[in-house]
C-alpha positions as CSV (number, residue, x, y, z in Angstrom):
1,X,127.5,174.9,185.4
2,X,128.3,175.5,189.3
3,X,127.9,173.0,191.9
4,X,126.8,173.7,195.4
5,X,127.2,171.3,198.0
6,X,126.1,172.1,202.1
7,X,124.0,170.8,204.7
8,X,121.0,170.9,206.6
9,X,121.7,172.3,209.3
10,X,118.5,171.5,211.2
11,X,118.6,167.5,209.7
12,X,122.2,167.1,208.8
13,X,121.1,165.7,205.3
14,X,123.5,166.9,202.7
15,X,122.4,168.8,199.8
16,X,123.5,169.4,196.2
17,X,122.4,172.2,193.9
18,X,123.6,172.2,190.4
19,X,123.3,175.6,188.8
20,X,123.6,176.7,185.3
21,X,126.4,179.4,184.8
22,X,125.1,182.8,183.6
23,X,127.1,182.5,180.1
24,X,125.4,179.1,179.4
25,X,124.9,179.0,176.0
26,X,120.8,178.5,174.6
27,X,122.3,175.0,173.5
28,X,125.4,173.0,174.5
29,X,126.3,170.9,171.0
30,X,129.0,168.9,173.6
31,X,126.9,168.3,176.3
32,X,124.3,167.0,174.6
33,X,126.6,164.8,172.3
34,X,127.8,163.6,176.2
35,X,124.4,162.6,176.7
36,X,123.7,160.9,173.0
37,X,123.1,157.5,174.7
38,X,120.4,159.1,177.0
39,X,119.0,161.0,173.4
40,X,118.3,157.6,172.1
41,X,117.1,155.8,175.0
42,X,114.4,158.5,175.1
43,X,113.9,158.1,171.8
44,X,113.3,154.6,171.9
45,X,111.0,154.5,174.9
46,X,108.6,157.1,172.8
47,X,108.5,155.2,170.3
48,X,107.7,152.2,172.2
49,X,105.7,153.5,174.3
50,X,103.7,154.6,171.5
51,X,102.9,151.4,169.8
52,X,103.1,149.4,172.5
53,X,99.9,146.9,173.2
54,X,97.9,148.1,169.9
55,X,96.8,145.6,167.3
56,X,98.0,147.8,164.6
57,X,101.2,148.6,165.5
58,X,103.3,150.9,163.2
59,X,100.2,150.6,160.8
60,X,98.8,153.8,162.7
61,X,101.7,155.7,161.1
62,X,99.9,154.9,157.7
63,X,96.4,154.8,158.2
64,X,96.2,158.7,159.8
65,X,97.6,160.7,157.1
66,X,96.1,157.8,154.4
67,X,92.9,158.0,155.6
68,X,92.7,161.7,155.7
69,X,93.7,162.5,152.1
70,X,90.8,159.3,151.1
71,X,88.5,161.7,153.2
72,X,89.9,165.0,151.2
73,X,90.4,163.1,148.1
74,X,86.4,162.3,148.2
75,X,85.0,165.7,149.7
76,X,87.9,168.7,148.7
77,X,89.2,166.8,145.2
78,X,86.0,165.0,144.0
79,X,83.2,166.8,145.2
80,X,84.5,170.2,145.4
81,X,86.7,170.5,142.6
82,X,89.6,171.6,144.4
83,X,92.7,172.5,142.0
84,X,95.7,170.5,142.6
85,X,98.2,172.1,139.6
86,X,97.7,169.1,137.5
87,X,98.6,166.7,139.3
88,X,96.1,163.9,140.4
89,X,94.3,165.3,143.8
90,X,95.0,162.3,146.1
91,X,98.8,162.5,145.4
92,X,98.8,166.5,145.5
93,X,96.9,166.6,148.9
94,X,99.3,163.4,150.5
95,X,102.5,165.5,149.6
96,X,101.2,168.1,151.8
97,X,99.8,166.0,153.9
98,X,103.0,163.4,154.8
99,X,105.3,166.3,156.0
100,X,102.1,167.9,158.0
101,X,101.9,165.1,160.0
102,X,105.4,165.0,160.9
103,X,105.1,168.4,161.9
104,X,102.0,168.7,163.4
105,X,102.7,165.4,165.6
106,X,106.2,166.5,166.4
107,X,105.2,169.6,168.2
108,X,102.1,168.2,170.5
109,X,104.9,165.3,171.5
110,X,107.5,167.9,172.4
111,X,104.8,170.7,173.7
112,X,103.4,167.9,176.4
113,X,107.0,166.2,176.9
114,X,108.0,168.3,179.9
115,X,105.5,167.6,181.8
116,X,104.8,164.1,180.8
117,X,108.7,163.2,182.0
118,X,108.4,165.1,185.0
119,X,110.0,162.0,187.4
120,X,112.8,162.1,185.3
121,X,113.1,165.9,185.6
122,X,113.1,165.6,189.5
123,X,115.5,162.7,190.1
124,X,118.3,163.4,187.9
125,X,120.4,166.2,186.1
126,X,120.6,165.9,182.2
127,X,120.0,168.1,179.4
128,X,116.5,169.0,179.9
129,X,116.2,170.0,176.2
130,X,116.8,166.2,175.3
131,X,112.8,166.1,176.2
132,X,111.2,167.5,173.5
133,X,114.1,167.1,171.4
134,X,113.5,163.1,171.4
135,X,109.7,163.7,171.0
136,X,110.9,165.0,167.5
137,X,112.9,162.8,166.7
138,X,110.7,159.9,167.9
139,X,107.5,161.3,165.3
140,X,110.8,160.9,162.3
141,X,109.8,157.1,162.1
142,X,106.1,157.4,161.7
143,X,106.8,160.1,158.9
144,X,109.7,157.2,157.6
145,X,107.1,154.7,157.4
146,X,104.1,157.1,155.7
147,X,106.7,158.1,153.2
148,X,106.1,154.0,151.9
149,X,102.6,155.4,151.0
150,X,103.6,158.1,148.9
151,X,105.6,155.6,146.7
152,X,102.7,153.1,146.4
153,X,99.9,156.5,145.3
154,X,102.7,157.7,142.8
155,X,103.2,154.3,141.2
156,X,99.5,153.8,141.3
157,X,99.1,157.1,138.9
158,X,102.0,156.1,137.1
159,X,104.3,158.9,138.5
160,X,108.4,159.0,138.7
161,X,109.3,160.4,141.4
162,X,111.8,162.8,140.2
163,X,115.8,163.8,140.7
164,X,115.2,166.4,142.9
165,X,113.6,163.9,145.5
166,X,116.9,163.7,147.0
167,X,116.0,167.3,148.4
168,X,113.7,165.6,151.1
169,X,116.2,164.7,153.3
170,X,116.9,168.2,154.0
171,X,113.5,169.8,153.6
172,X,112.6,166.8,156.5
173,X,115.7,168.3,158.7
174,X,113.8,171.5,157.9
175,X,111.0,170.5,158.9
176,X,112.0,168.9,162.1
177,X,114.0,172.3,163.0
178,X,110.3,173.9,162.6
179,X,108.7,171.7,165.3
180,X,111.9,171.3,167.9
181,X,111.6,175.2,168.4
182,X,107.7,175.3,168.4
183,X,107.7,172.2,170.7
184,X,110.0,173.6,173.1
185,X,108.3,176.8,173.1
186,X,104.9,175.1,174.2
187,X,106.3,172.6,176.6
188,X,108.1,175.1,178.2
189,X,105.0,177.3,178.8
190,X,103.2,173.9,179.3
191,X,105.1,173.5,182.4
192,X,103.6,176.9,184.1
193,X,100.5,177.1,181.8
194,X,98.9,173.3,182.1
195,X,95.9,174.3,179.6
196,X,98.5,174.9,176.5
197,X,98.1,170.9,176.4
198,X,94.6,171.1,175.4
199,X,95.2,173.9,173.2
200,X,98.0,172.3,171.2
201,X,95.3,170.1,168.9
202,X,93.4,173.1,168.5
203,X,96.2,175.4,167.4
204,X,97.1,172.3,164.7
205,X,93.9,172.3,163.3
206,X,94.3,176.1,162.8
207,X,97.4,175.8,161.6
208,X,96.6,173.5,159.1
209,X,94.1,175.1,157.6
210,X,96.2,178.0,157.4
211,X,99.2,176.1,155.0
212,X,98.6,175.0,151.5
213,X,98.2,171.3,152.6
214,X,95.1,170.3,151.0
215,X,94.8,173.7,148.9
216,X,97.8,175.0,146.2
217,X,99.5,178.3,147.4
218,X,98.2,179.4,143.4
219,X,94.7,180.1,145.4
220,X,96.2,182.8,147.6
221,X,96.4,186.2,146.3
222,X,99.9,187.2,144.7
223,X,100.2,190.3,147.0
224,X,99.4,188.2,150.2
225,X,101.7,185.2,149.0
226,X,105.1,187.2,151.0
227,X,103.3,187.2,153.5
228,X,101.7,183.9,153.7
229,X,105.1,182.6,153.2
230,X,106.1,183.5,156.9
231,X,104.4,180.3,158.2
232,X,107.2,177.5,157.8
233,X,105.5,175.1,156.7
234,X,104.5,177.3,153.3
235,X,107.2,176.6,151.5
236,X,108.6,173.9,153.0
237,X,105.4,171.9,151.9
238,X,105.2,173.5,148.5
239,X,109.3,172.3,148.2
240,X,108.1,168.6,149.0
241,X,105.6,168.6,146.0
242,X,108.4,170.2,143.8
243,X,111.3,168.3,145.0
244,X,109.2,164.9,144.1
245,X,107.3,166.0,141.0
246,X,110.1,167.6,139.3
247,X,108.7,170.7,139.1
248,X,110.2,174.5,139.7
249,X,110.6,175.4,143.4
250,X,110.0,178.5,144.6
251,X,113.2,179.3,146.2
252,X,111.6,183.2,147.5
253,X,108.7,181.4,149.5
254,X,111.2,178.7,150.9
255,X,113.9,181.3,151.7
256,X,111.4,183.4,153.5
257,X,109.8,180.2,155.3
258,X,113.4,178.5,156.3
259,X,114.0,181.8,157.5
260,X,110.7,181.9,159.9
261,X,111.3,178.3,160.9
262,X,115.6,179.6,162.1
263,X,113.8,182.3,163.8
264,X,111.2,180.1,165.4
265,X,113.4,177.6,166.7
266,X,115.9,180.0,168.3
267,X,112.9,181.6,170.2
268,X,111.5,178.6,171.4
269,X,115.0,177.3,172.4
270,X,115.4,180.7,174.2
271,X,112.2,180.4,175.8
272,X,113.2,177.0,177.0
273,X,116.4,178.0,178.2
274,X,115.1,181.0,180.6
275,X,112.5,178.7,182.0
276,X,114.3,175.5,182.4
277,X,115.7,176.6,186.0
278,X,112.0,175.9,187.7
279,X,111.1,173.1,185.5
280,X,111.6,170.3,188.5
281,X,110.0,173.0,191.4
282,X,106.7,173.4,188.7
283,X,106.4,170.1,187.1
């Protein structure tokens, strides 16, 4: 970066401008391990923040994504007959449902971050993709805690999670690579464009809707399945049921989906990066 320093020549108070340098890469791995200690500070204000004066606590983390699969347990499993591949319904739709909420609740924290930190953005040069970046990381506990669910529903039916389980660590790194690039695509136009706040939830519910989270991918025709496969969470959600069931993953669907979410990411991180400059004069 290039520092500027002068003076007002009208009010003699000095000024400082710190400018990014043309050849700045999209993301500085060393400056932002410089500022790891800010990383987790903002990280742990989000997360206490978020829980702090409820009754409930960290209970929240359980009881949205719980009480949703009870709700398409009863209507979508029971009523409607919805297929699940053999396995029982409530513990099909919670395996698509437990990474959804990660990702769904990652990317409306990072897509509002921006403007919700804007006195910090004002005040004081750091990293300003530490923002949504610790909204991210922030929404990794309440999918942490949620995961405790999933082992209580599987012993409940009297299912082992299997070997391949271990694969959840990375499909969750996945996952959070998915909503970092979203997020910082949205808060970045958040910053100019203050309705893309209110339009976040509604692009979720869209969204979800659109992923097999309640529904198997085996619904959706074979010749639209490449293509259907281009949202992220396609086949990163169909890897979490066959990573904990044991049962054959469909490396073509999460190629092409790890593939969306590496493209996804690097144009929301470019996005952020060309608008970053005005973020303090718009916020």
């Amino acid at each position: 970066m290039s520092v500027m320093l002068g003076r007002d020549s009208g009010a003699g108070v000095p000024w400082v401008v710190i400018d990014p340098t043309s050849s700045r890469p999209l993301v500085e791995v060393r400056e932002l391990w410089h500022y790891r200690d800010l990383l987790y500070f903002l990280t742990w204000r989000d997360i206490s923040v978020r829980y702090k004066q409820t009754v409930l606590g960290f209970l929240w983390a359980i009881l949205q994504p719980f009480l949703t699969m009870v709700v398409f347990a009863i209507f979508l499993g029971r009523l409607a007959g919805m297929p699940s591949d053999g396995v029982p319904y409530p513990v099909f739709s919670y395996l698509g449902l437990l990474p959804w909420t990660y990702f769904s609740g990652a990317v409306t924290r990072a897509g509002t971050s921006v403007v919700g930190n804007a006195h910090l953005l004002t005040r004081v040069y750091f990293p300003r993709v530490l923002v949504p970046l610790s909204a991210t990381l922030s929404a990794l506990v309440d999918f942490a805690i949620a995961s405790l669910v999933l082992g209580g529903l599987m012993a409940w039916y009297g299912i082992v999670p299997a070997r391949t389980a271990v694969l959840l660590l990375p499909l969750a790194a996945l996952t959070a690579l998915a909503a970092t690039g979203i997020g910082m695509w949205l808060a970045a136009l958040n910053v100019r464009y203050r309705d893309v706040q209110y339009a976040i939830p509604f692009l979720m519910q869209l969204w979800m809707f659109a992923t097999p989270v309640v529904y198997p991918t085996s619904l959706v025709p074979a010749g639209w399945q490449p293509l259907f496969a281009l949202n992220p969470m396609t086949g990163i959600i169909d890897a979490y049921r066959a990573a904990v069931l044991g049962t054959a993953l469909d490396w073509p669907s999460l190629g092409i989906s790890t593939l969306s979410a590496a493209v996804l990411a690097a144009l929301g991180a470019w996005q952020f990066h060309r608008m970053e400059q005005s973020f303090a004069d718009q916020v």
